[in-house]
GUNUKE-978042 format. One record per residue: residue in three letters; x, y, z of N, C-alpha, C, O in turn. Coordinates in steps of 0.001 Angstrom, whole numbers. Layout:
<atoms>
ATOM  r  nc1  nc2  nc3  cac1  cac2  cac3  cc1  cc2  cc3  oc1  oc2  oc3
ATOM  ALA  X  Y  Z  X  Y  Z  X  Y  Z  X  Y  Z
...
</atoms>
This chain:
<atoms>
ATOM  r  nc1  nc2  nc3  cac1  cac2  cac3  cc1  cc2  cc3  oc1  oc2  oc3
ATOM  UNK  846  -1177  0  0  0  0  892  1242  0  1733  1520  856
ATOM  UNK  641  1808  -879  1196  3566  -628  1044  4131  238  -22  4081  852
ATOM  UNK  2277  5043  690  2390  5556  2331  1663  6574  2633  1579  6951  3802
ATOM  UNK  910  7291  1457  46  7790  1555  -1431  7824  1797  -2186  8605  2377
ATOM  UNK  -1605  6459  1007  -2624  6046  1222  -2963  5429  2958  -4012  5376  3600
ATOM  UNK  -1616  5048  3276  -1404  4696  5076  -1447  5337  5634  -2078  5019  6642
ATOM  UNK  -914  6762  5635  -1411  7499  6033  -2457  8347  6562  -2515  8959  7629
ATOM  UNK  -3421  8241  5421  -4713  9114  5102  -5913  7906  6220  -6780  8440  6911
ATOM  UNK  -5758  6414  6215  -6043  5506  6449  -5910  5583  7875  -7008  5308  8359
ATOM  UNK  -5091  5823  8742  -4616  5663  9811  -5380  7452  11196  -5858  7630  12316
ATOM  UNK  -4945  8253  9920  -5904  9626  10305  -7210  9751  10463  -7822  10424  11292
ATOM  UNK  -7794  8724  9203  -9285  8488  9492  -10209  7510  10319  -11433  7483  10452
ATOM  UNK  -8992  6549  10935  -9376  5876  11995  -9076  6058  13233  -9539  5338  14118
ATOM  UNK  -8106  7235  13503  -7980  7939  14734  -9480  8642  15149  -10287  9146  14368
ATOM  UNK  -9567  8538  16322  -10722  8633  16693  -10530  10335  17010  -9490  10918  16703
ATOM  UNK  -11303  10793  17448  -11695  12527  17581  -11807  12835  18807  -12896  12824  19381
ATOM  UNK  -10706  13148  19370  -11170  13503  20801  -12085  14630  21869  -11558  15352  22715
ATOM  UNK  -12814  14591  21722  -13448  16121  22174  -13916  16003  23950  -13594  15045  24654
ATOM  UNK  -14599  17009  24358  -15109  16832  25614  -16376  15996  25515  -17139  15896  24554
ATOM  UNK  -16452  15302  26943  -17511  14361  26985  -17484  14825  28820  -16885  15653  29507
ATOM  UNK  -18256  14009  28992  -19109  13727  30510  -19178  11935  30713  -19511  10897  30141
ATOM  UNK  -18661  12419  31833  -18349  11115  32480  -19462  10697  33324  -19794  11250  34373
ATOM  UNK  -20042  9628  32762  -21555  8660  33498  -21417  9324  34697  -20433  9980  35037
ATOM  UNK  -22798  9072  35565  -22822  8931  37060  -22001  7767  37394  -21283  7194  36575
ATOM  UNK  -22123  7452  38560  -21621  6558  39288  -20226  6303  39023  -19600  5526  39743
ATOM  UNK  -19428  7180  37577  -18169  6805  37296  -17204  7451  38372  -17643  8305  39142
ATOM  UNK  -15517  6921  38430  -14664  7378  39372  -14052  8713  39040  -13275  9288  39802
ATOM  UNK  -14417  9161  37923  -14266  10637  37499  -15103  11423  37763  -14925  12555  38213
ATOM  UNK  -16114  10896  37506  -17170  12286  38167  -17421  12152  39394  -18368  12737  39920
ATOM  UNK  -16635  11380  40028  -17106  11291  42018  -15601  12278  41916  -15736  13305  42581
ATOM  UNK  -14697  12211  41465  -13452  12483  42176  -13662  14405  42132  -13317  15276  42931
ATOM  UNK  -14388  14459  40793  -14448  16039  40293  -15449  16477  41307  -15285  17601  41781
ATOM  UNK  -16570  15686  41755  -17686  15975  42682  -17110  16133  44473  -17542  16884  45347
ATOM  UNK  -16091  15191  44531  -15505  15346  45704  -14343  16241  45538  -13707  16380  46583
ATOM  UNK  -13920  16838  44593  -13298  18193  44819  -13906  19930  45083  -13611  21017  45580
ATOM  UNK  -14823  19278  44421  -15779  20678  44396  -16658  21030  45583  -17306  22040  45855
ATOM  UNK  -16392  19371  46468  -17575  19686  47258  -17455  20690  48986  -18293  21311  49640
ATOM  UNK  -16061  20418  49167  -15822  21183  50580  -15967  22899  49880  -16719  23549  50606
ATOM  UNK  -15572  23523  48988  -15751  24874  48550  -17091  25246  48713  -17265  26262  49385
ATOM  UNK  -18556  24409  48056  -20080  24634  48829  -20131  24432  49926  -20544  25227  50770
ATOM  UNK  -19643  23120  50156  -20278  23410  52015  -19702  24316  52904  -20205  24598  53992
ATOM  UNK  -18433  24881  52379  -17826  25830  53296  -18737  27128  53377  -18723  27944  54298
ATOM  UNK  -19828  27181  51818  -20256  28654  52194  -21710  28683  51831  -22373  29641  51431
ATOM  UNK  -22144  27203  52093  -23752  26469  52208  -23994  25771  53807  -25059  25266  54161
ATOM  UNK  -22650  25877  54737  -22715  25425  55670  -23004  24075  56239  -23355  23968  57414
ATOM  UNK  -22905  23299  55653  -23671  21979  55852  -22897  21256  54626  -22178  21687  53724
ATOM  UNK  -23453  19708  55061  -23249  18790  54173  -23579  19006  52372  -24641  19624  52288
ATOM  UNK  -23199  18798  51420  -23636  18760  50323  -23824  17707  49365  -22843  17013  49102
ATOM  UNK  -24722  17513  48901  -24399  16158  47549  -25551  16873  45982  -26769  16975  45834
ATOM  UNK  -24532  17164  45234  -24824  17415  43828  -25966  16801  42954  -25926  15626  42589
ATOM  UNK  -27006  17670  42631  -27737  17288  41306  -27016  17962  40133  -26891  19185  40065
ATOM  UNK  -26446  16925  39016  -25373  17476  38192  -26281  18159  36459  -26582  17499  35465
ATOM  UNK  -26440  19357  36668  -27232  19588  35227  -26146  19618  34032  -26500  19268  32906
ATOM  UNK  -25129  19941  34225  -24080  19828  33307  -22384  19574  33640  -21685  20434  34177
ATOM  UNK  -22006  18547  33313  -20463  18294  33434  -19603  18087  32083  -20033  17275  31264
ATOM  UNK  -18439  18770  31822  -17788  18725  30667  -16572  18415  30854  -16070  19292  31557
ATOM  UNK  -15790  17579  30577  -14477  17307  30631  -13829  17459  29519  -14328  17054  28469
ATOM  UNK  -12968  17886  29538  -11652  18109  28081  -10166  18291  28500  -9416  19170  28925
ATOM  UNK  -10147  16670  28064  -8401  16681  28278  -8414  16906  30055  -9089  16106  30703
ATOM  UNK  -7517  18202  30925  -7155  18455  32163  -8457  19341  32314  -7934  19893  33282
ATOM  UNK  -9025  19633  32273  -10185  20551  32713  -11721  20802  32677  -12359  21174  31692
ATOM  UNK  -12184  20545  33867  -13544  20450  33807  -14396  21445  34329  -14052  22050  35345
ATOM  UNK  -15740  21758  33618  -16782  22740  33780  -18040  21510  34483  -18468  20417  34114
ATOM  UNK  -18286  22423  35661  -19474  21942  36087  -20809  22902  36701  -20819  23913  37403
ATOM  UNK  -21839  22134  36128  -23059  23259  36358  -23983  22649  37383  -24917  21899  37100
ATOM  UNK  -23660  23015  38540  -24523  21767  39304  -25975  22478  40596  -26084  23687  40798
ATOM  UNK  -26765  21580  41180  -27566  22037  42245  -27237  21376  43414  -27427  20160  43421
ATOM  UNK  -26643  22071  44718  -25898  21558  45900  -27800  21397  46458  -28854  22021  46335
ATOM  UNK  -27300  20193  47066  -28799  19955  48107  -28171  19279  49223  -27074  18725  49148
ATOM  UNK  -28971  19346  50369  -29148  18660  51706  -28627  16956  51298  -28727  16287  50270
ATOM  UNK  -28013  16674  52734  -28051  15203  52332  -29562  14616  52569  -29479  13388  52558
ATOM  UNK  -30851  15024  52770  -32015  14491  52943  -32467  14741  50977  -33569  14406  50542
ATOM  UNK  -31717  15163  50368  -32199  15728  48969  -32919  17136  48739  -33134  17700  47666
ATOM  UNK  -33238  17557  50050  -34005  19350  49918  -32897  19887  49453  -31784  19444  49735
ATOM  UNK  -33162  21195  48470  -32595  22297  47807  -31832  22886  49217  -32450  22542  50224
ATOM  UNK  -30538  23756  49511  -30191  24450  50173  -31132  25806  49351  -31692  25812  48255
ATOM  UNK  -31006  26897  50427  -31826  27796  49790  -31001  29744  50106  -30763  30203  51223
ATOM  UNK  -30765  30437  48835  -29637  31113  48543  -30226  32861  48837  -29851  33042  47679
ATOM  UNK  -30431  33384  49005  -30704  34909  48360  -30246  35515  47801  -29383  36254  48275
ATOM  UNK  -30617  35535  46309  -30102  36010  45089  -30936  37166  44023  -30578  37263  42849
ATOM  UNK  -31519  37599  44310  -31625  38939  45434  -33435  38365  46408  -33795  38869  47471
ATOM  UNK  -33893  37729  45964  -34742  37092  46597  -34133  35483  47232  -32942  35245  47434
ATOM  UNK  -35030  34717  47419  -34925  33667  48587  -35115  32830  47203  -35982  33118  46378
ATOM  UNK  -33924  31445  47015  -34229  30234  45618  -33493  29158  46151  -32784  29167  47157
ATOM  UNK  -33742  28189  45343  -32583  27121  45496  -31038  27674  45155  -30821  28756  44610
ATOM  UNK  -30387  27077  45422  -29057  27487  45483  -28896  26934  44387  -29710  26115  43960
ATOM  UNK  -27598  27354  43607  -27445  27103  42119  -25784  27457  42161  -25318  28322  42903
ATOM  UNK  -25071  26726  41338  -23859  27251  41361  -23095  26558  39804  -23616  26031  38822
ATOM  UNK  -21803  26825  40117  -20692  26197  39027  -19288  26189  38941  -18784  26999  39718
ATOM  UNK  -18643  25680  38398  -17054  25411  38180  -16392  25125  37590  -16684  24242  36784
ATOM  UNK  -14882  25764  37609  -13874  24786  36848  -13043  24374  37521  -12680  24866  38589
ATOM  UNK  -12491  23122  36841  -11438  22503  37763  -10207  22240  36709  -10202  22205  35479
ATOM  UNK  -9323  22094  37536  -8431  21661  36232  -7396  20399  37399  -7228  20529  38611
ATOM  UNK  -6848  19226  36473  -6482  18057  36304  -4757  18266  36543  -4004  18637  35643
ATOM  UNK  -4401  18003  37697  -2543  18304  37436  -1954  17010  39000  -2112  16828  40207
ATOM  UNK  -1300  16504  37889  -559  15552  38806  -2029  14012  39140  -1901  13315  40147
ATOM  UNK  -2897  13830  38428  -3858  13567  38675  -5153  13767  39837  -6150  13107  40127
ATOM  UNK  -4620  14896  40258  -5816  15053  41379  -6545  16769  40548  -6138  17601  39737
ATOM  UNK  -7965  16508  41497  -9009  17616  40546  -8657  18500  41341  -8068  18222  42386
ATOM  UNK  -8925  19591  41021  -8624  21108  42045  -9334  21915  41367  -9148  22015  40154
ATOM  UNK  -10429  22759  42110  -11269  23919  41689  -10399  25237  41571  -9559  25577  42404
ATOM  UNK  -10682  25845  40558  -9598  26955  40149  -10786  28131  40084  -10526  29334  40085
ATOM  UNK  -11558  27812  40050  -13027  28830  39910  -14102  28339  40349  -14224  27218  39854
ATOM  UNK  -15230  28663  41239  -16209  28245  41926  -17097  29792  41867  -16707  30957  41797
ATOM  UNK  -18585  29108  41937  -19511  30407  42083  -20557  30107  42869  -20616  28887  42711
ATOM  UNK  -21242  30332  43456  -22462  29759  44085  -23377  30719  43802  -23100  31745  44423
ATOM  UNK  -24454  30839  43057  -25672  31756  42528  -25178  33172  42109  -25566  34257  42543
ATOM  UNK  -23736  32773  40669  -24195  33687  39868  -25231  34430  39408  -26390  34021  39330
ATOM  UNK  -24823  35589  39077  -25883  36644  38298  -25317  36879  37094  -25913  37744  36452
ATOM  UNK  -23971  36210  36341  -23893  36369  35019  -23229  35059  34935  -23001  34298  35876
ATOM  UNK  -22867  34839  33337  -22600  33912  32744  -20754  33900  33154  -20124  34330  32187
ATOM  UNK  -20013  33582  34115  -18627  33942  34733  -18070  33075  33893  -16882  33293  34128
ATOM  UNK  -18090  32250  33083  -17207  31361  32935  -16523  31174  31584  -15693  30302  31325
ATOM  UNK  -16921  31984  30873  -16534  32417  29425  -14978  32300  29127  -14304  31755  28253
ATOM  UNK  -14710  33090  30301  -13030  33181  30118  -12347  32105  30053  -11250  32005  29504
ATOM  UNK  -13364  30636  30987  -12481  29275  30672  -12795  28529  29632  -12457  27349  29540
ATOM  UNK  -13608  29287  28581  -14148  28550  27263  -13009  28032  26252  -12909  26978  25623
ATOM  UNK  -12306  29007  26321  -10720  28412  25175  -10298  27103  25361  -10180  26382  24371
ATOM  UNK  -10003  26595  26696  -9706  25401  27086  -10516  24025  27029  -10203  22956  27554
ATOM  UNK  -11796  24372  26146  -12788  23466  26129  -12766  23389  24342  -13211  24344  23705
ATOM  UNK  -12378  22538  23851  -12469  22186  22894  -13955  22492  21839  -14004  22688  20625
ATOM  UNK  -14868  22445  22682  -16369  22450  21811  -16879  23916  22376  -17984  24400  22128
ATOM  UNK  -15557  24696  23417  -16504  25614  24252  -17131  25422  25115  -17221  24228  25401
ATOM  UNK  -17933  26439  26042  -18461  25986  26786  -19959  26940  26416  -19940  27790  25526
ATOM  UNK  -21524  26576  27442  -22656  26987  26546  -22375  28274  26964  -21500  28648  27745
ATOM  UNK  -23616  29225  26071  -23735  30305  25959  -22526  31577  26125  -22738  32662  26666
ATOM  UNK  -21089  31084  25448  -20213  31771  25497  -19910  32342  24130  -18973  33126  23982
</atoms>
């Protein structure tokens, strides 16, 4: 076969790497969930466990869009400028294999996270 043709062959069966989300119950999204999680409870006061509306991984760095609740499952509840569920988000980034939050928000009022969109291969939403 022509080395070109091996070439071209070998490029098109390399697979495409982009960001994905890692299942529940996987050891990546507990490890990213247990990094993120002492930063809420430090300023939700209490225990926390994540309803995850959006997680993105790419390569070393992850975006997460999540709802901190009670360990009974009730919403913690925020004043933002009224009284809501608490709502928050993050990035983390991947070094030496352990997760580390580099940005955390708990009930934004704008879209903060734009600036870590470059590092996301597909972007991140509404940026």
């Amino acid at each position: 076969m022509r080395p070109l043709v091996r070439i071209l062959l070998l490029v098109l069966a390399t697979p495409l790497v982009l960001a994905a989300s890692p299942p529940p119950g996987s050891g990546e999204r507990a490890h990213i969930m247990d990094a993120l999680r002492p930063n809420f409870e430090g300023q939700l006061g209490g225990p926390v466990k994540f309803v995850v509306k959006r997680l993105v991984v790419d390569d070393n760095f992850a975006y997460v869009d999540v709802r901190p609740r009670q360990k009974n499952g009730r919403p913690y509840r925020i004043q933002r400028p009224g009284w809501m569920d608490a709502y928050g988000g993050a990035v983390l980034e991947k070094k030496d294999g352990v997760w580390r939050v580099i940005d955390a928000r708990l009930g934004p009022t704008d879209v903060w996270y734009c600036g870590w969109s470059s590092h996301f291969s597909g972007g991140l939403p509404d940026c």
